[in-house]
N, C-alpha and C positions, 0 to 999 in steps of 0.2 A: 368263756361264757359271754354272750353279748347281751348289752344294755337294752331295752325294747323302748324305755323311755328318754329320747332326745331331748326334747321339749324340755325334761328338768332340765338336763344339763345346761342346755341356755340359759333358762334361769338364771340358776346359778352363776354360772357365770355375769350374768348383767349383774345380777346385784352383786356381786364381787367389786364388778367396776366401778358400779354406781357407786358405792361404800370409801372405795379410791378417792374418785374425784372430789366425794361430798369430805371428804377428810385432808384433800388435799387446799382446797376452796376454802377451808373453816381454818388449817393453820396460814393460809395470805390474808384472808381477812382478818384473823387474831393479831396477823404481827403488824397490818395495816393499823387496826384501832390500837393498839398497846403502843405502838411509836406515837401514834399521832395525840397520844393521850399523857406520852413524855414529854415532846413539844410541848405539849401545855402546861406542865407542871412549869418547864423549864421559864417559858415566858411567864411565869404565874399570873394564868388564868384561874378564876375561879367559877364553879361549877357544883349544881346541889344534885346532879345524880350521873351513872353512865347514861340511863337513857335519855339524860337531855344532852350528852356527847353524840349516841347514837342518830337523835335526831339534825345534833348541827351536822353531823355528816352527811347526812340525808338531803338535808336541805344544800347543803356546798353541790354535792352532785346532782340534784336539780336543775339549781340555778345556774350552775356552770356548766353546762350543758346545752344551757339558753343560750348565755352571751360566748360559750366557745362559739355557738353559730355565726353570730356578729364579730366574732374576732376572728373568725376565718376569713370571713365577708370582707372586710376591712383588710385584712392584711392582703388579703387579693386583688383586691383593688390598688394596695399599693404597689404590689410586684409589678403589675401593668403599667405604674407610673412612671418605670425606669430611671427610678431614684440613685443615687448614688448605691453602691454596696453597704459602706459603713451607716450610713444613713437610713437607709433600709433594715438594717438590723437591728440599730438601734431604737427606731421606730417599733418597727414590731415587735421587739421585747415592751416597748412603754408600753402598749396594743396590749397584748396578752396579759401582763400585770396588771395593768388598768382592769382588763374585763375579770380578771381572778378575783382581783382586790370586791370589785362591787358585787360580785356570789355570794365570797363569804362575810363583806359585810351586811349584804339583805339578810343573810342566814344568820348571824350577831342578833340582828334586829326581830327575829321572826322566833326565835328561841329564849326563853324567858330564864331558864335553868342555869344562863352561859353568860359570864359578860369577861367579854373579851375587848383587850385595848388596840388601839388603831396600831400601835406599836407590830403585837403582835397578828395580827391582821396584814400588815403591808411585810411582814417577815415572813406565815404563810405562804399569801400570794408568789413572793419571790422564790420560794421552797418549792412550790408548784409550779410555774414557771422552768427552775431546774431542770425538778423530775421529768416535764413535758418534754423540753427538749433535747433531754439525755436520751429519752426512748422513743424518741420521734425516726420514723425508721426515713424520713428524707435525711436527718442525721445524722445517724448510723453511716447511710450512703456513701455519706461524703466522707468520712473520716476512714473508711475501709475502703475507699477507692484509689 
């Protein structure tokens, strides 16, 4: 017996996969907010709702968005400088934590539901900093090469 209707099967199919992704999308971002909402117990941060967590997030990715542009800028500029190695490095880690650190403190400042200490805030930055350069695939490069 043949099908006459293709058309569903595609269907189907898409939203099979749709259903996937959208499922797959909702547990990274659940285990993204539920970690980044243990960091915070742990620095005991205090905080009067999730959606004013939802929004410091919102706003971190905004803003760090912005000055990752300047901190690319900037650390390019140093690469051209033909700084030392060590020097270099250690530069543009300052670089990068500096431009993190001022994200999420404009986002501290912009969100009213959150108050967060500098403490926590430069412990952040440097979390993020980490995660960046663990999966920074120039990284990657070098350590698999």
């Amino acid at each position: 017996m043949k099908r006459k209707n293709k058309g569903m099967d595609y269907l189907i199919a898409f939203f099979i996969a749709g259903v996937m992704v959208l499922i797959i999308l909702a547990i990274l971002m659940g285990s993204y907010f539920f970690g980044f909402i243990g960091f915070l117990r742990v620095m005991g941060v205090e905080y009067d709702s999730y959606w004013a967590i939802c929004l410091f997030l919102f706003f971190i990715f905004v803003f760090g968005s912005i000055t990752e542009l300047f901190s690319k800028a900037l650390i390019f500029l140093m690469k051209n400088a033909r700084m030392n190695r060590v020097l270099f490095i250690t530069s543009a880690a300052f670089v990068d934590i500096f431009f993190t650190f001022l994200s999420v403190y404009i986002a501290d400042l912009l969100v009213s539901g959150i108050r967060v200490s500098i403490l926590a805030v430069t412990l952040l930055s440097v979390l993020f900093f980490w995660m960046e350069s663990a999966l920074d695939s120039e990284f990657l490069r070098k350590k698999t090469s």
